[in-house]
N, C-alpha and C positions, 0 to 999 in steps of 0.2 A: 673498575667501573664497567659497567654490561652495557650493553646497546640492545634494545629490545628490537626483534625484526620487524621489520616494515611489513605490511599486508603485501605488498608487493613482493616480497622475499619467499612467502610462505604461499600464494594462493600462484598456480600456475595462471601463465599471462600466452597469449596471443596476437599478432599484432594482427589486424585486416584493414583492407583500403576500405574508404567509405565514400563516397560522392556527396555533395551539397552544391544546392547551388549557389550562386555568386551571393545573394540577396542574405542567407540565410549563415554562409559561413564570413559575411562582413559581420554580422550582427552576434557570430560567434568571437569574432575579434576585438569588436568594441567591450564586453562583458569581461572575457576569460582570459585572464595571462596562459603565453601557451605552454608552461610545465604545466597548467592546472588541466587541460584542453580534454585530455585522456581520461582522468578521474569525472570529470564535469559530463562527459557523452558515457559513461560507464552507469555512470548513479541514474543519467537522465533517462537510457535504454532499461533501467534495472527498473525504476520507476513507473514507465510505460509497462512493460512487460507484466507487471505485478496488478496495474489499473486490467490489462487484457486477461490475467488469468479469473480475473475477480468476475470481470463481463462472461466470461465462459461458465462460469459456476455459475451464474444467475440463470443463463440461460437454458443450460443443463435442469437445473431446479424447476425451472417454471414449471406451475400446473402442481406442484409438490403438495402446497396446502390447499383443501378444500375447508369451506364453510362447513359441508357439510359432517367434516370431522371433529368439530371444533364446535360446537351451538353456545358453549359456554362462551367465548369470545367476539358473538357477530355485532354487538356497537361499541363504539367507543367508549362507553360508559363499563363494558364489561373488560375490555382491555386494562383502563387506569382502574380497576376493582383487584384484576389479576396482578396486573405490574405495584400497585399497592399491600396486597400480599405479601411476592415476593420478596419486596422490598422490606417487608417485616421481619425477616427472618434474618436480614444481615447484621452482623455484628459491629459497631464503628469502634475505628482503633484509634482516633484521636480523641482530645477531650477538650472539650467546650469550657 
């Protein structure tokens, strides 16, 4: 019988101190048994991190679309004309 490895076996790990405050790491205690404590601040930083690269690419983008490249789509009327196109073209893979 095999034992498959744990994430933790295969992905290197690091330990680092973190501060919280009093307020903040009681409320990490009431929630999180603490073997979970590490995976629960991993996913939660991985989480965050992933919302902040998402806010950077928007703001990087801004200014990207103009109206003025686009006349086919300036009401909303022309939007669900296109988005209704597209949508024709899909295939559905279940069956009714």
């Amino acid at each position: 019988m095999s034992v498959q490895p744990s994430i933790r076996d295969t992905i290197a790990q690091k330990k680092i101190t973190v501060t919280f405050s009093e307020k903040l790491l009681a409320r990490l205690d009431d929630r999180i048994p603490p073997r979970q404590r590490s995976q629960f601040i991993s996913e939660a930083v991985e989480n965050q991190l992933a919302i902040e690269e998402q806010l950077d690419a928007l703001e990087e983008s801004a200014g990207a679309w103009r109206d003025e490249n686009h006349p086919d789509m300036l009401t909303d009327e022309d939007i669900d004309a296109w988005l209704r196109n597209l949508r024709s073209s899909w295939v559905r893979t279940d069956r009714e």
